[in-house]
C-alpha positions in Angstrom: 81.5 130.2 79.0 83.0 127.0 80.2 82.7 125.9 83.7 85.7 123.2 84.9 84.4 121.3 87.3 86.8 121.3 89.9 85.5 118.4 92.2 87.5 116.4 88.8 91.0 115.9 89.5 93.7 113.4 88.0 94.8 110.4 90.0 98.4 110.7 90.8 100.7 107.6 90.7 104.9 108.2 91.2 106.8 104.8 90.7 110.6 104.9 92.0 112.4 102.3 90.5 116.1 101.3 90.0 117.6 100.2 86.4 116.9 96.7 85.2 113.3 96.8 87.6 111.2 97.1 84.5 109.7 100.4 85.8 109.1 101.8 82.5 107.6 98.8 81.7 105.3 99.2 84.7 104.2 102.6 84.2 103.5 101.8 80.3 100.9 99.6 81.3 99.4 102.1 83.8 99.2 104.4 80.7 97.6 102.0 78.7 95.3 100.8 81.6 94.1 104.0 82.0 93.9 105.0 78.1 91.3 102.1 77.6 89.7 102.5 80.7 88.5 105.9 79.8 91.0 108.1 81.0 93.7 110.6 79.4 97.2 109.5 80.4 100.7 111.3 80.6 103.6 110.0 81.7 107.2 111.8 82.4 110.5 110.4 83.7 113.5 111.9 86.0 116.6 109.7 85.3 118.2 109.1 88.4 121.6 109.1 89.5 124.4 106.4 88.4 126.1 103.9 90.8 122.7 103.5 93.2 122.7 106.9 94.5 119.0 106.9 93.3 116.1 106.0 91.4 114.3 106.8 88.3 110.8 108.4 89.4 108.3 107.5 86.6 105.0 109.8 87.0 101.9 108.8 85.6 98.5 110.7 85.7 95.2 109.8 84.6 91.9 112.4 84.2 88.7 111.0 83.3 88.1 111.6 79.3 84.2 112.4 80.7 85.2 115.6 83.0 87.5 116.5 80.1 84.7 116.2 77.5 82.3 118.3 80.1 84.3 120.9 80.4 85.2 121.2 76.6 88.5 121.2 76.8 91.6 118.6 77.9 93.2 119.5 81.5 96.8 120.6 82.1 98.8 117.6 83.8 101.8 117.7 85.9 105.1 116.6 84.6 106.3 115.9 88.2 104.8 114.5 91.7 104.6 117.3 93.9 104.9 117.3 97.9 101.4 116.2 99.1 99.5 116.0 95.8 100.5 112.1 95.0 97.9 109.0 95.6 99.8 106.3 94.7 103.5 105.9 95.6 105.2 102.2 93.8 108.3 102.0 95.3 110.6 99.1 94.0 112.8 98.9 97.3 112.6 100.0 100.7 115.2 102.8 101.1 113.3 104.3 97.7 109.7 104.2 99.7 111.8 106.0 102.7 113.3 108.4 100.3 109.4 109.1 99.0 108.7 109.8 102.5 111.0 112.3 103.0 110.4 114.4 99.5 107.2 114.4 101.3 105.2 112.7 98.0 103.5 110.4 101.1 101.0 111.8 103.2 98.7 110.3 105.8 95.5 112.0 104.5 95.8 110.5 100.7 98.6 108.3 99.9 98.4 104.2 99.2 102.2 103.0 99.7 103.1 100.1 98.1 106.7 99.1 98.9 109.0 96.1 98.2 111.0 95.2 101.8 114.3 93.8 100.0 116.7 95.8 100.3 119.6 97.3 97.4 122.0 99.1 99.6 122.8 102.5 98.6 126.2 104.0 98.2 126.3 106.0 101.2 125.4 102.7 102.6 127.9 100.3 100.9 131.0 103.1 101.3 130.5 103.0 105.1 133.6 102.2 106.8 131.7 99.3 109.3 128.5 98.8 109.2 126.6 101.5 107.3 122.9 100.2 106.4 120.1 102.0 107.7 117.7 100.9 110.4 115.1 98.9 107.9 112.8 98.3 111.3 112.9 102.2 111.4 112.3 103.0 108.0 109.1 100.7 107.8 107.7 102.4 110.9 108.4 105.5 109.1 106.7 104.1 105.6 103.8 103.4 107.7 103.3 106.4 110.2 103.7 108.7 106.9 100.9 106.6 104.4 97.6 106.6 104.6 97.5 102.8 103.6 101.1 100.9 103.4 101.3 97.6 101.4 105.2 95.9 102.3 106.4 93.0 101.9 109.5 91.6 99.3 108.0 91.6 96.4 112.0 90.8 95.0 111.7 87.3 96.4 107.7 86.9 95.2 109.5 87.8 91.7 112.3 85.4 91.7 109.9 82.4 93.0 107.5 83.3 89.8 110.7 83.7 87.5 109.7 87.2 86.3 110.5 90.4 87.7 109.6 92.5 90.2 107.3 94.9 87.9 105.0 92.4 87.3 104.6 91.8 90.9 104.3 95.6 91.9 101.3 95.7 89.2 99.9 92.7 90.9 99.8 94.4 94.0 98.6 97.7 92.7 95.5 95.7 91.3 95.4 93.9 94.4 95.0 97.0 96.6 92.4 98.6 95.3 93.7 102.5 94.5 92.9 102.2 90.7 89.4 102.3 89.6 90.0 99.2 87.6 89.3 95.3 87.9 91.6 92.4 87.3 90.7 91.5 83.9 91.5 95.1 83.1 95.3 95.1 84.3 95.8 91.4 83.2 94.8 92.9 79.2 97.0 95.5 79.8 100.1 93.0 80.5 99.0 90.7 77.3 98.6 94.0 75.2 102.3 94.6 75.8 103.5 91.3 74.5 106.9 91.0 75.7 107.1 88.6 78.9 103.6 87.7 79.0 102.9 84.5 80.8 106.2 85.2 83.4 104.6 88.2 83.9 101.2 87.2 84.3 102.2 84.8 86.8 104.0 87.9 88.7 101.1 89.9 88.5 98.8 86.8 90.1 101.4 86.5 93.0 101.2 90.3 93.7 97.5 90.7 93.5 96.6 87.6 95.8 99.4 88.7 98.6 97.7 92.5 98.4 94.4 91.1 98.2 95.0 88.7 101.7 97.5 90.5 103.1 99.6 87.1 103.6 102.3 87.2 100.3 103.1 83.6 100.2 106.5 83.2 99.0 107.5 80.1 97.5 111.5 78.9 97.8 113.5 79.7 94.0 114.3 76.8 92.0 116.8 75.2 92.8 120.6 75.3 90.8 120.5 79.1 91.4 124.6 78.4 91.0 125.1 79.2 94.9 127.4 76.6 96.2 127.1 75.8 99.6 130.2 76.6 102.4 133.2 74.3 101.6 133.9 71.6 103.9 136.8 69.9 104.6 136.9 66.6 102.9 138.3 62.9 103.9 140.8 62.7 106.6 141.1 66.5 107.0 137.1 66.8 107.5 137.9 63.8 110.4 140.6 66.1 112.1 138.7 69.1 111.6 135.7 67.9 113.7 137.9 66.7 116.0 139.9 69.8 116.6 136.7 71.6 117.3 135.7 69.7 120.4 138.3 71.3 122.4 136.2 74.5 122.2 133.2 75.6 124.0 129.8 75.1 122.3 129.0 79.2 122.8 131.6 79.7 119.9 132.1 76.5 118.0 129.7 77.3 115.1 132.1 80.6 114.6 135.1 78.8 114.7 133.2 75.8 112.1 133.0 78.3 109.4 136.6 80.0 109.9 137.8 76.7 109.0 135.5 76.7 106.0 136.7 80.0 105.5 140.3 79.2 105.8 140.3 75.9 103.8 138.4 77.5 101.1 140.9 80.6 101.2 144.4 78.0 100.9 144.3 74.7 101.8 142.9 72.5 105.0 146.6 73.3 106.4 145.7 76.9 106.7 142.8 75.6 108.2 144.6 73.7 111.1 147.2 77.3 111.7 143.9 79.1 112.4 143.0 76.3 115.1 146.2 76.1 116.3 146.1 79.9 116.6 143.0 79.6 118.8 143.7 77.3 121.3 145.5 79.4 123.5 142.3 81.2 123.9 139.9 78.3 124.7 141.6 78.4 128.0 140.1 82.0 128.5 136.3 80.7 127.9 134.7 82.9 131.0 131.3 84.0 128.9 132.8 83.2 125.1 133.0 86.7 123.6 136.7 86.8 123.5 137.0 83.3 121.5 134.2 84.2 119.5 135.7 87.5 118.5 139.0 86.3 118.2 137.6 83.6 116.0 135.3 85.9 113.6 138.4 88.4 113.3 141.5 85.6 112.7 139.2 84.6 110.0 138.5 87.3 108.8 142.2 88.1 108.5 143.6 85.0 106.8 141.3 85.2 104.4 142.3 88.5 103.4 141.8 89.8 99.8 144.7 90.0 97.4 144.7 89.5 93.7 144.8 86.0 93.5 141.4 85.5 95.8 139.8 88.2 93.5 141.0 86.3 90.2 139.7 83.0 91.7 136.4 84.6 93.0 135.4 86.2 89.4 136.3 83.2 87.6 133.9 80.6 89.5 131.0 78.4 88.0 128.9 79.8 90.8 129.6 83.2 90.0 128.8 82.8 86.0 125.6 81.3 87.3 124.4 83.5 89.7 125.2 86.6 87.2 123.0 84.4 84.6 120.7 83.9 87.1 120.2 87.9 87.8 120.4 89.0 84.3 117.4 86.4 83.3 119.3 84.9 80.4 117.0 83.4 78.3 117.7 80.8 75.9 119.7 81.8 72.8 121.1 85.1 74.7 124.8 85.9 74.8 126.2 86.6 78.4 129.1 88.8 78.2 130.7 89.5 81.3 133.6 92.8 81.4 135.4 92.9 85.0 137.5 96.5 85.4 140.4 95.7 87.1 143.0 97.9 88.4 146.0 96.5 90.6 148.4 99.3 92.1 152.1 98.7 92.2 151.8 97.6 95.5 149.4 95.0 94.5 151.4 93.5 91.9 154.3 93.8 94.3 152.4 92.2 96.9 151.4 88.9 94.9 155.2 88.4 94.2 157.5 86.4 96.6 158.8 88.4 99.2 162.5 88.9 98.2 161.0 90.0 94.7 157.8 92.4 96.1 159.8 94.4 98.7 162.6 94.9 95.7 160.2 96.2 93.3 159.0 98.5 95.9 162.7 99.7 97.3 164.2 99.8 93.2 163.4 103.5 91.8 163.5 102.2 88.3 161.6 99.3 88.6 158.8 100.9 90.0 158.6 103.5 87.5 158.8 101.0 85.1 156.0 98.7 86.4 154.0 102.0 86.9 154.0 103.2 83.4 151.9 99.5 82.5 149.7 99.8 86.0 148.9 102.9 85.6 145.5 102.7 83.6 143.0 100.3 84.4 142.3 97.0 82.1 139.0 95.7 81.0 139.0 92.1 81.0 136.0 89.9 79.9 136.3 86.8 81.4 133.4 85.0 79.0 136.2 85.3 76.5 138.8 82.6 76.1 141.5 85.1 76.4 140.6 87.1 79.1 139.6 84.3 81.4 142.7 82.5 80.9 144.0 85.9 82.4 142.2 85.4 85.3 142.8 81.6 85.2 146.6 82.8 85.7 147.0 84.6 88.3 144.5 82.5 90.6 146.4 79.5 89.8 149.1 81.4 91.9 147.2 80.2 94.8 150.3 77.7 95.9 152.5 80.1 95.8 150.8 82.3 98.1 152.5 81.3 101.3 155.4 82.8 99.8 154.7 86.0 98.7 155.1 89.4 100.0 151.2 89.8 101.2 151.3 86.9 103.1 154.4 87.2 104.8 152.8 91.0 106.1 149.7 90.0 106.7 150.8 87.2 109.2 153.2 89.4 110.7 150.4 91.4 111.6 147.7 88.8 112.3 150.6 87.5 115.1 151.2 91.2 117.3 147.7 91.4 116.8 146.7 88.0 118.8 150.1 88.6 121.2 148.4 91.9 122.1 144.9 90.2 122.6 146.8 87.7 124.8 148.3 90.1 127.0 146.0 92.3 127.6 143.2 89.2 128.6 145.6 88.7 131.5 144.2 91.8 132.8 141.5 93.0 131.5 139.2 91.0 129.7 136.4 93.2 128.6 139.0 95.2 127.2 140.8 92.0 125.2 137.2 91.7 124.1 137.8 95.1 122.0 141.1 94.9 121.2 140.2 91.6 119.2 137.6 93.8 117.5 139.7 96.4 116.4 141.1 93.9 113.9 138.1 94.7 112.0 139.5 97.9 111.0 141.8 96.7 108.9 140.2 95.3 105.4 140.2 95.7 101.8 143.3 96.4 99.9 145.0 99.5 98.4 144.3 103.1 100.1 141.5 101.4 102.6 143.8 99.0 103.8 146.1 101.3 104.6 144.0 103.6 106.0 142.7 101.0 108.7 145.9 99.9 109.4 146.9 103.1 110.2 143.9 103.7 112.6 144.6 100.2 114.0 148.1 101.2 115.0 146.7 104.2 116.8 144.8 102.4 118.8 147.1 99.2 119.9 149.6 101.9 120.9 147.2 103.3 123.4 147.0 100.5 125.4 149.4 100.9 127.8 147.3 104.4 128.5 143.9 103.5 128.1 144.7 100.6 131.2 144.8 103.3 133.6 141.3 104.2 132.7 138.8 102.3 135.0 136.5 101.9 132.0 139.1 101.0 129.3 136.9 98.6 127.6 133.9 101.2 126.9 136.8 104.3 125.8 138.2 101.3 123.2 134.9 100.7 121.8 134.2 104.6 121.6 137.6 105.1 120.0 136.8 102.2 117.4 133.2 103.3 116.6 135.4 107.1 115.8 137.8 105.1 113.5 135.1 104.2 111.4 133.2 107.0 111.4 134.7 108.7 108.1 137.6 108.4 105.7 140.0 111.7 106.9 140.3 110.2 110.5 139.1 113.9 112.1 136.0 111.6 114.2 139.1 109.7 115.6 141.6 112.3 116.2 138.3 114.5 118.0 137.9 111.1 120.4 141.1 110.9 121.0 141.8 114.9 121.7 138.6 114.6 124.1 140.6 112.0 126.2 143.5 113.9 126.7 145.8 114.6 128.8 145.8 110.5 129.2 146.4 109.2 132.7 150.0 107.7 133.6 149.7 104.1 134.0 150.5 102.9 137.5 154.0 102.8 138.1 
């Protein structure tokens, strides 16, 4: 009869990694780390979920070929980590380590954690009507009160400044920290035995392994030429008069006003740059602490520079964006970039881009609309590394001069105006409360159904104002009414906040 010894048990490595991460490639060279170091390796994948809604979890165990040969037979591996049984979690990003934490695969009595810091914002994330992102201070604490050992830091940018990616580095670290029975030499053989990458990688790998091994990653700045242009400036004699316009305003907010007229003169022209300043001026007046000109400042920005289909055509179309998609893809020399951009305008967006007179009778002419529908109605593919299809592009952002006239424009300014009139009068007597009104502009972005959508919850709000003055603590019932607005797409959270507040008090007569 055989006897299994059962003080002989696999070690258990999980690896959560997102497409393009090389996490295959990473848990291949586990497998072939362990195979010549004496041990019998499996290794299963779960696919995750498109669109960044989760990670592939690649699961690696290794049993020692000895207690196998001593027991006379080979042991029965897992296909899967299981809740408490894993000794090694490799997590690519931070919101995967969190997510490792809460399937429970990290416990404080066995698991090493070795985590990147960057973060890849989820969906959920992403979708979020304001600011959706999760607490990263909060999920580190978490990382760390849940592992017996945590090892965090970015490995993304430790990849980037080595030119190869981020696997390499997470095997570095892995090495680095000890949890494998194996030395340096070992891991480094495993890398060249692979043969694809190799010195990139083995450059990765030494960054890794020195930052675990000190516990001080030293991260060197990328190369330059990344394609990242930096902010537009105004140029000549408009740079002159720029500068000198901003003097007028208070230092508290002049850095936030600075890059709206970046902002603005990189949207149109340096003359849409001097309407912002001219739309701000009224407001230096009302310094007192500088959140009402800094708000107002962020948000008129924020608005001029709205999105329509000529800013998208221009932005896909830039040198900087060709680079910095060569950049992330690694394209090596002798590779073909190809770069597909699904677009699909609504009637209203193609209405919108027309001049005014034109855009609002498309919209009001039955037949027209129908007709114009029957072509928008599918979406177009357009690959704008192909003569044809950027000249497409090309097209309609050369529109850019024409913008002032269109249908968008006239709207959007419209609205930008009642918006700043209704900042202005309600400064006059309450200014905590003007502080919050200007932020409500904020819920009005995008284009298509979320444009509307904000606009709609916008309008809510600015017709509550005459209300909401009777309340002694308008300013703090505006900000909890705008925090509801945001807090989901059918617009119950608002219409809940709102209900809560009722019956409203009568303004003073």
């Amino acid at each position: 009869m055989t006897v299994l010894d059962l003080s002989a048990r696999p070690i258990t490595i999980a690896i959560l990694a997102m497409g393009g991460e090389g996490g295959g490639v990473l848990a291949d060279w586990i497998v072939d780390l362990g195979q010549t170091g004496g041990y019998i390796a499996q290794a299963t994948s779960v696919p995750g979920v498109a669109q960044r809604t989760g990670a592939t979890i690649y699961y690696v165990e290794l049993f020692p070929k000895a207690a196998a040969a001593k027991a006379g037979r080979d042991p029965v591996l897992a296909l899967m980590p299981m809740p408490g049984d894993v000794d090694v979690i490799i997590a690519s990003e931070l919101m995967e380590a969190g997510r490792a934490v809460q399937r429970g695969f990290v416990t404080p009595d066995r698991t090493t954690l070795i985590a990147s810091t960057h973060r890849v914002y989820s969906m959920t994330e992403r979708i979020a009507l304001t600011d959706g992102r999760v607490d990263e201070a909060g999920l580190l604490e978490g990382c760390r009160a849940a592992a017996k050992r945590l090892i965090a830091f970015d490995m993304a940018a430790l990849a980037e400044a080595t030119g190869s990616v981020i696997s390499a580095v997470l095997f570095g670290v892995l090495a680095g920290s000890g949890a494998l029975p194996f030395g340096r030499a070992a891991f480094e053989a495993a890398i060249r035995r692979g043969g694809v990458g190799v010195k990139a990688s083995l450059a990765a790998f030494a960054a890794g392994f020195e930052a675990a091994e000190s516990g001080t990653p030293a991260v060197r700045q990328p190369p330059q030429g990344s394609g990242a242009l930096p902010p537009p400036t105004l140029d000549g004699r408009d740079a002159a008069a720029g500068a000198s316009d901003l003097e007028i305003f208070p230092d508290s907010a002049r850095e936030v006003i600075r890059l709206g007229v970046e902002r603005t003169t990189d949207y149109q022209d340096a003359s849409y740059a001097r309407l912002y300043l001219d739309r701000l001026r009224p407001f230096a007046q009302r310094a007192e602490d500088g959140r009402l000109l800094a708000e107002v400042a962020r948000q008129l920005a924020l608005g001029m520079a709205y999105e329509d289909t000529i800013r998208v055509a221009e932005l896909k179309i830039r040198p900087s964006r060709f680079q910095r998609v060569r950049d992330e893809v690694r394209l090596s020399e002798g590779q073909v970039l190809e770069v597909a951009e699904f677009m699909h305008p609504r009637i209203e967006e193609i209405a919108d881009t027309l001049p005014k007179r034109w855009g609002e009778w498309l919209l009001g002419t039955t037949w027209a609309r129908r007709l114009v529908e029957r072509f928008a109605k599918r979406g177009r593919v357009v690959r704008t590394t192909t003569i044809l299809g950027f000249l497409q592009l090309y097209a309609v952002a050369a529109l850019k001069p024409l913008r002032p006239g269109s249908l968008r424009f006239a709207r959007e300014q419209a609205f930008l105006q009642s918006w700043l009139d209704a900042v202005r009068r309600t400064a006059a007597s309450d200014y905590a409360l003007a502080v919050e009104v200007a932020a409500c502009r904020n819920l009005v972005k995008g284009y298509g159904e979320t444009h509307e959508r904000g606009r709609a919850r916008f309008n809510t709000l600015i017709a509550m104002l005459p209300q909401m003055a009777a309340f002694p603590n308008a300013a703090e019932v505006m900000r909890e009414l705008r925090k509801a607005a945001v807090a989901d797409d059918s617009g119950l959270a608002l219409d809940d906040a709102i209900a809560r507040l009722s019956p409203l008090p009568k303004a003073a007569e």
